[in-house]
C-alpha positions as CSV (number, residue, x, y, z in Angstrom):
1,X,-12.7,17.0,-8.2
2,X,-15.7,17.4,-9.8
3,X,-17.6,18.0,-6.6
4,X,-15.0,19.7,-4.9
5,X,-15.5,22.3,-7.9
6,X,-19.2,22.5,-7.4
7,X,-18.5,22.6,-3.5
8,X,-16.6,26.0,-4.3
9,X,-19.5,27.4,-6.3
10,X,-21.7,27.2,-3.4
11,X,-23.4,23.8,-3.7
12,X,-23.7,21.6,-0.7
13,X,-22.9,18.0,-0.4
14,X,-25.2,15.8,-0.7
15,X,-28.0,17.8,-1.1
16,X,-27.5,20.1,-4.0
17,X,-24.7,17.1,-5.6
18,X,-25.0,13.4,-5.1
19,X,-21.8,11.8,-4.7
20,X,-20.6,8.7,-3.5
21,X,-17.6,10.0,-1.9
22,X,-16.9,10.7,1.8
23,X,-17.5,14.7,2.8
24,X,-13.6,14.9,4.2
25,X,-12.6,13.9,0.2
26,X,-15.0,16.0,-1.5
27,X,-13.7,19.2,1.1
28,X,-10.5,18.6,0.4
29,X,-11.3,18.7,-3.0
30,X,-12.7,21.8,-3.0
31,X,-9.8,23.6,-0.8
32,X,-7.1,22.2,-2.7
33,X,-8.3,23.5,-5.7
34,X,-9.4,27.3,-3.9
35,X,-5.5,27.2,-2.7
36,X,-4.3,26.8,-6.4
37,X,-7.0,29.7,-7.4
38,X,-5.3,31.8,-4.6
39,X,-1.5,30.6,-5.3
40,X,-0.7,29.7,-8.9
41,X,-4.0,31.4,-10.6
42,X,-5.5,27.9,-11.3
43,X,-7.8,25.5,-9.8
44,X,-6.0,22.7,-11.9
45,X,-2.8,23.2,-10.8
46,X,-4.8,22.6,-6.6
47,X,-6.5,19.5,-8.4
48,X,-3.1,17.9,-9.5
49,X,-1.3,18.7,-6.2
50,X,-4.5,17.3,-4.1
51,X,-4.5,14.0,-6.1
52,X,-0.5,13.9,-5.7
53,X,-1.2,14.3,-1.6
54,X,-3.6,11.6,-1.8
55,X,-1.4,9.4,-4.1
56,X,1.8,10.1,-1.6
57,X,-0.2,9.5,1.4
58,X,-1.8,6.2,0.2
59,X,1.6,5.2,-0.9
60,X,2.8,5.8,2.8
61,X,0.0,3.8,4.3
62,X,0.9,1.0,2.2
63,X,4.1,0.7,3.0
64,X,3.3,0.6,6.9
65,X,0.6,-2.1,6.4
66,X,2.6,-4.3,4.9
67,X,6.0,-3.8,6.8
68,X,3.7,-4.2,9.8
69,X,1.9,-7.3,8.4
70,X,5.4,-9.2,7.2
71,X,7.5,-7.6,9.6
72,X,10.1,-6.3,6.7
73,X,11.0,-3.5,5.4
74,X,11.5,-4.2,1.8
75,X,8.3,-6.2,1.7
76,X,6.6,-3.0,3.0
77,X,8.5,-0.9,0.1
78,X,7.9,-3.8,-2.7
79,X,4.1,-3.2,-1.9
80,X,4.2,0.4,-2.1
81,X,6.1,0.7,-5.6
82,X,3.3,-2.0,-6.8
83,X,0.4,0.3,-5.7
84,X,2.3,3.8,-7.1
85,X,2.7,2.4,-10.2
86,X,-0.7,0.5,-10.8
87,X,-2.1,1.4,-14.0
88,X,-5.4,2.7,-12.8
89,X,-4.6,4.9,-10.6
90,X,-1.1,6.3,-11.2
91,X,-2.7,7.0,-14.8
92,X,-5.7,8.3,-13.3
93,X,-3.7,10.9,-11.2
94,X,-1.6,11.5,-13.8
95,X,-4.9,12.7,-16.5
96,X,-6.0,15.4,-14.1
C-alpha cells in the first residue's frame, strides 16, 4: 500500500521505488486507494476495501482449489475458513 501510495504521487515502479511486488498489485494499490480519495475523502478507507478484495478473492480461489483437488465441497469450504482466519494475514488485513 505503501507503493501504491507513492505510485499516486507520481513515482514509477521499479525505477523510482523498489518493490518486490508484482506491477498489477502495486496498481491496484494505487487505484484503490485514488477511488477512496474520490469516494469517501480517504485513501485509507480504498486501502482497507483493496486488501478486503484481495482477502475475499484469495478466499474464493481457495475454496475452488481444494473442492477441485478433493472433489468435495466442504473440504473446499473447510480450507477456505482455515486460510480467512489465519493469524497472519486476517490480522494483517485487519491493521490497515
Amino acid at each position: 500500500l505503501y507503493v501504491g501510495q507513492r505510485i499516486l504521487e507520481g513515482l514509477v515502479p521499479y525505477r523510482d521505488i523498489l518493490a518486490p511486488q508484482p506491477p498489477l498489485h502495486q496498481v491496484g494499490a494505487a487505484l484503490c486507494q485514488r477511488f477512496g480519495e474520490g469516494v469517501f475523502g480517504s485513501a485509507l478507507v480504498g486501502a482497507r476495501l483493496y486488501t478486503l478484495i484481495q482477502r475475499v478473492l484469495c478466499v474464493l480461489l481457495i475454496f475452488c482449489v481444494a473442492r477441485e483437488w478433493f472433489r468435495s465441497d466442504a473440504h473446499g469450504l473447510v480450507a477456505a475458513t482455515i486460510y480467512a482466519f489465519l493469524p497472519i494475514g486476517f490480522w494483517w488485513s485487519i491493521g490497515v
